[in-house]
Backbone as JSON, one array per atom type, in Angstrom:
{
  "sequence": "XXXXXXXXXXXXXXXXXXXXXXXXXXXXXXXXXXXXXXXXXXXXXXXXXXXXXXXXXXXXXXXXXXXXXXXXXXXXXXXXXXXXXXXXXXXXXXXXXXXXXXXXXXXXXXXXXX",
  "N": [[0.31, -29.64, 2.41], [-3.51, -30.27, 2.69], [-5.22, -27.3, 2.46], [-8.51, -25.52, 3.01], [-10.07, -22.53, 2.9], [-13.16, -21.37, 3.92], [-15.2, -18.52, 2.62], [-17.83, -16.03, 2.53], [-20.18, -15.83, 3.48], [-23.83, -14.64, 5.41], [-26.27, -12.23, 6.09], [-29.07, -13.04, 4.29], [-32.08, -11.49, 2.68], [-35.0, -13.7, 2.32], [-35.6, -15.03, -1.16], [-33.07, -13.76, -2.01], [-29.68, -13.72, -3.13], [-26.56, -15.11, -2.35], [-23.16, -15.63, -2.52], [-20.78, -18.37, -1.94], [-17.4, -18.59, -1.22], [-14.57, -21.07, -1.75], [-11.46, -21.83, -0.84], [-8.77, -23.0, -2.05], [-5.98, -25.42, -1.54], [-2.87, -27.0, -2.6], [-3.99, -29.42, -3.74], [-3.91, -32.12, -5.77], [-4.49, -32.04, -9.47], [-5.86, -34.84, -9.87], [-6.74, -35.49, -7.3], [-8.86, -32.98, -7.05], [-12.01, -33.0, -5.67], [-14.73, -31.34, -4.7], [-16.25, -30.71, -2.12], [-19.52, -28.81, -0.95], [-21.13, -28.51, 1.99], [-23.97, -28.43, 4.51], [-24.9, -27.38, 7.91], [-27.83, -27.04, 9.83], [-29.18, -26.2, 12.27], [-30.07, -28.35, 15.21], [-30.16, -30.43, 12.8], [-28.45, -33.13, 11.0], [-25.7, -32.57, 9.06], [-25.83, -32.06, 5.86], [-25.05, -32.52, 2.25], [-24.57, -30.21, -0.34], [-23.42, -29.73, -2.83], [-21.39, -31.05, -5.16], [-17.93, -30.85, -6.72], [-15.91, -31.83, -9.5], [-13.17, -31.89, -10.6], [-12.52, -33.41, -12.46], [-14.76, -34.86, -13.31], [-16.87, -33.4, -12.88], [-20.04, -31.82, -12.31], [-21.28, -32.76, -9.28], [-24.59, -33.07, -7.63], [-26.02, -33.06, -4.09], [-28.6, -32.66, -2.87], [-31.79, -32.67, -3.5], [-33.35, -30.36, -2.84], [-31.72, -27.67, -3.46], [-31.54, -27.97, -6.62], [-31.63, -26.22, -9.07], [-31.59, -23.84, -8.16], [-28.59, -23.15, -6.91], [-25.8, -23.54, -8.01], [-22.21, -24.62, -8.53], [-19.11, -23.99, -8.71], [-15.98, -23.55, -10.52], [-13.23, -21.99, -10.13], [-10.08, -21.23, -11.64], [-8.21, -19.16, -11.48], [-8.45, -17.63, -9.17], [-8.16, -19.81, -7.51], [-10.43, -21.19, -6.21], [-13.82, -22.8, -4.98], [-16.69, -22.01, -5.68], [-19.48, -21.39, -4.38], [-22.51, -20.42, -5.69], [-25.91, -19.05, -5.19], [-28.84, -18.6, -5.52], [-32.3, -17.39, -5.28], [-32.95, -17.51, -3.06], [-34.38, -19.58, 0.65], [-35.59, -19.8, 3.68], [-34.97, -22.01, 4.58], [-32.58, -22.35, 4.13], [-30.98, -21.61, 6.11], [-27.85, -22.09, 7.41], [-24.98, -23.32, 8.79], [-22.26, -23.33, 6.42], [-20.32, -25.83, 4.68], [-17.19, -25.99, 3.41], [-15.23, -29.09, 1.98], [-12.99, -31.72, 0.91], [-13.41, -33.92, -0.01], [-11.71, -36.53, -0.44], [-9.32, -36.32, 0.85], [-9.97, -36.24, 3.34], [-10.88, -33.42, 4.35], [-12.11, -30.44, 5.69], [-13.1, -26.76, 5.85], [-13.42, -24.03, 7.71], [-16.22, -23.71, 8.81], [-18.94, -21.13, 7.31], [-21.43, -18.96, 8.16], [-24.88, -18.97, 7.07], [-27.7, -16.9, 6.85], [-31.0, -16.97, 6.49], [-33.2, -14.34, 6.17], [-37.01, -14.3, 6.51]],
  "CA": [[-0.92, -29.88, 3.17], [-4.53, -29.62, 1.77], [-5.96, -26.14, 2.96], [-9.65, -25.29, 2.82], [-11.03, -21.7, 3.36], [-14.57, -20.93, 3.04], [-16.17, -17.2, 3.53], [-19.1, -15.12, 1.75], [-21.87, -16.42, 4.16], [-23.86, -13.33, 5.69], [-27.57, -12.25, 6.26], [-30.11, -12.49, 3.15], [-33.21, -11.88, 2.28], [-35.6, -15.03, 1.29], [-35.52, -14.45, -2.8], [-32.1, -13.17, -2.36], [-28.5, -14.21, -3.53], [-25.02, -15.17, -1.61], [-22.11, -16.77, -3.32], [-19.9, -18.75, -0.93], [-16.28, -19.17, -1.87], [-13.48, -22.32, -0.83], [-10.21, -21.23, -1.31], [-8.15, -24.72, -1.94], [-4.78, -25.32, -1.56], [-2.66, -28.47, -2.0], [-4.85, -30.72, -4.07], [-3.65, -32.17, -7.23], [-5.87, -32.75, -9.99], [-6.28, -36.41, -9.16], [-7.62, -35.09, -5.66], [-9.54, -32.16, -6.64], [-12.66, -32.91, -5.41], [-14.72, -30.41, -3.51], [-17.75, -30.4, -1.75], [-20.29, -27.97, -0.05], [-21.89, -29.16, 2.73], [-24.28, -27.53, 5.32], [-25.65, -28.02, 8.85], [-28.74, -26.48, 10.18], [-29.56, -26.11, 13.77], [-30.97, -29.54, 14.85], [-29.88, -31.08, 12.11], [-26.87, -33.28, 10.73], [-25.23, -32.23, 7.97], [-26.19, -32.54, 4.37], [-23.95, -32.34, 1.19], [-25.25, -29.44, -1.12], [-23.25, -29.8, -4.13], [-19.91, -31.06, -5.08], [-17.03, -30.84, -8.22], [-14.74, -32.67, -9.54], [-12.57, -31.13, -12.0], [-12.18, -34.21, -13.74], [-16.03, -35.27, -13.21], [-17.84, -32.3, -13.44], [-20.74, -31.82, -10.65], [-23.03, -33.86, -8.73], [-25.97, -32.28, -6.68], [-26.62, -34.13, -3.09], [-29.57, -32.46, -2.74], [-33.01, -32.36, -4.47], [-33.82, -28.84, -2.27], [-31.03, -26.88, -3.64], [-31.63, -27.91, -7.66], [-32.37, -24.56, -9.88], [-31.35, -22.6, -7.43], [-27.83, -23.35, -6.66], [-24.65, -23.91, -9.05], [-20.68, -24.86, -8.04], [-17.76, -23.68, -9.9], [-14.25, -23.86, -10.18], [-12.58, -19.94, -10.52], [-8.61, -21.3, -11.97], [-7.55, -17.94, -11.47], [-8.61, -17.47, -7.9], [-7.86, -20.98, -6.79], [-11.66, -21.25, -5.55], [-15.01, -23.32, -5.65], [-17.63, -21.07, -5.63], [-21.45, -22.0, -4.22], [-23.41, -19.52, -5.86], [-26.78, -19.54, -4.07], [-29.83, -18.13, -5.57], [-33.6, -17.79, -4.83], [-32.9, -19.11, -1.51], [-35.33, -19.46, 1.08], [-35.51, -19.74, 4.8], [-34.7, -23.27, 4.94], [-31.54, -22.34, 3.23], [-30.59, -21.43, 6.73], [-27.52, -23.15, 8.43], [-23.23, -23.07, 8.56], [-21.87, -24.02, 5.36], [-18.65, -26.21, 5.47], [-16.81, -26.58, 1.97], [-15.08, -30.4, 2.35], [-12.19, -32.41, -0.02], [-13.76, -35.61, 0.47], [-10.43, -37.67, -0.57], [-8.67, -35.83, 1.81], [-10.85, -35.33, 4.17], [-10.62, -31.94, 4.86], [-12.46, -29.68, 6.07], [-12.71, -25.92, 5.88], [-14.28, -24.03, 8.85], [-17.66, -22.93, 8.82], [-19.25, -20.07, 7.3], [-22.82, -19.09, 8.4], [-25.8, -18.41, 6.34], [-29.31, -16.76, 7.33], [-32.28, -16.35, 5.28], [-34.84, -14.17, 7.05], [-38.16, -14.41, 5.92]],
  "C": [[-2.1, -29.27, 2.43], [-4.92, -28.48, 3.23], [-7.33, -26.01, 2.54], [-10.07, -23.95, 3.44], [-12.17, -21.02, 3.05], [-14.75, -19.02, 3.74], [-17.59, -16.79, 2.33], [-20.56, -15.37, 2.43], [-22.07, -14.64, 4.62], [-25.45, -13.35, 5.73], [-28.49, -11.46, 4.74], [-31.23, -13.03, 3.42], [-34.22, -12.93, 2.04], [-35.47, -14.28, 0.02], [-34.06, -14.14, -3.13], [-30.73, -14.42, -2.53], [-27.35, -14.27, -2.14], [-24.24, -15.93, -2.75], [-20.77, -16.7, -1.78], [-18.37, -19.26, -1.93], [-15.65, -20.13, -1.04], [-12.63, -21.83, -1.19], [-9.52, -22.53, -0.97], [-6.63, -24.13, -2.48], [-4.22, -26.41, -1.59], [-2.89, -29.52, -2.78], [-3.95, -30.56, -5.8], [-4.85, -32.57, -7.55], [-6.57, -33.82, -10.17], [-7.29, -36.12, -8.28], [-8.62, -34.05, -5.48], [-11.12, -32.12, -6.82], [-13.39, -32.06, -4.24], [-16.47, -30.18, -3.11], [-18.51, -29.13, -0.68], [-21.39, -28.38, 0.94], [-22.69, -28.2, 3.67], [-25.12, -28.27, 6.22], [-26.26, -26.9, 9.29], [-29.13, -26.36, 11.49], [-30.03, -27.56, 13.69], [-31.18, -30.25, 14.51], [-28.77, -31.85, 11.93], [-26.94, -33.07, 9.48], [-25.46, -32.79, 6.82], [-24.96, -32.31, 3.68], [-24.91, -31.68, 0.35], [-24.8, -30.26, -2.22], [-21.77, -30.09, -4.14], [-19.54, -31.09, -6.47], [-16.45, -31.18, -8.13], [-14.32, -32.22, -10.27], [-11.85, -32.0, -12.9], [-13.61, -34.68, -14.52], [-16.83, -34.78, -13.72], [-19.05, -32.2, -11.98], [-21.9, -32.94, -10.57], [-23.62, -32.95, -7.45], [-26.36, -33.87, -5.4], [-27.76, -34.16, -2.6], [-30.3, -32.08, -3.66], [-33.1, -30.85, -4.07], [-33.24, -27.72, -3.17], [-31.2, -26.48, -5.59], [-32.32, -26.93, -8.61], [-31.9, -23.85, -9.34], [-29.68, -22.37, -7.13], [-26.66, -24.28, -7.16], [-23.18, -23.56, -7.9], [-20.16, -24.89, -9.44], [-16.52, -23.51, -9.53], [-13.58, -22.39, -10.58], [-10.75, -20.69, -10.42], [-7.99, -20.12, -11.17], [-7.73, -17.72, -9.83], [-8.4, -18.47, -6.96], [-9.12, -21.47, -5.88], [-12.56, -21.89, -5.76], [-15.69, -22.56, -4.59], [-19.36, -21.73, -5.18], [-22.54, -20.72, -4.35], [-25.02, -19.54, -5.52], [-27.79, -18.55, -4.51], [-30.81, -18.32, -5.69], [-33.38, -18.1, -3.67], [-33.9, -18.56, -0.52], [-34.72, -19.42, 2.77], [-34.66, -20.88, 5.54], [-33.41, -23.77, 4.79], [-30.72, -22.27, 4.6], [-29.6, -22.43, 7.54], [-25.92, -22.63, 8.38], [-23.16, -23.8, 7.42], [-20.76, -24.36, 5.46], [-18.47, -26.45, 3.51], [-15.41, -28.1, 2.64], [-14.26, -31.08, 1.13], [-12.25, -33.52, 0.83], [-12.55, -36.64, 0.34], [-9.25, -37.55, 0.53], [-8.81, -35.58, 3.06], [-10.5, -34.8, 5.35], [-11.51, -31.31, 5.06], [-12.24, -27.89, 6.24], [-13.52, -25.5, 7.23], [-15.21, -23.43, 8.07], [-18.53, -21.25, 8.8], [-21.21, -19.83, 7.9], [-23.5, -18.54, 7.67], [-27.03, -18.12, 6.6], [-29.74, -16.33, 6.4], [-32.99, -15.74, 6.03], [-35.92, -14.24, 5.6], [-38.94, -12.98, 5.51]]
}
């Protein structure tokens, strides 16, 4: 079974850093696609950034570009959403997502204060 667990969300700064990890389980490398998605109060859900570890990445959002890189950690079995500069707007639950599978991890939360 594919597994998905996200954590590292938590309360920052505007200007400041988080890195969110997925912890994947399951997926062959055919399947290992992995996305970061996030919903905002109010909102429906966007797609930050996703990897393919055959692909390489694609960005779903313009907002996030400069500021916010995805990586693949072998050794830790993880895709990483490293998250810097971020702003207020940055604010919402982040879901990491194996679109072929679709899976779902649960939801970490992220605040920016101002």
């Amino acid at each position: 079974d594919v597994q998905l667990q996200a954590s590292g969300g938590g309360l920052v700064q505007a200007g400041g850093s988080l890195r969110l990890s997925c912890i994947v389980s399951g997926l062959s490398l055919d399947e290992y696609v992995i996305g970061w998605f996030r919903e905002a109060p109010g909102k429906e859900r966007e797609g930050v950034l996703c990897l393919s570890r055959r692909d390489g990445t694609t960005s779903y959002t313009d907002s996030v570009k400069g500021r916010f890189t995805i990586s693949n950690d072998n050794a830790r079995n993880t895709v990483d959403l490293q998250m810097n500069n971020m702003k207020t707007e940055d604010t919402a639950v982040y879901y990491c997502n194996a679109p072929l599978k679709n899976v779902w991890g649960q939801g970490t939360q992220v605040t920016v204060s101002s």
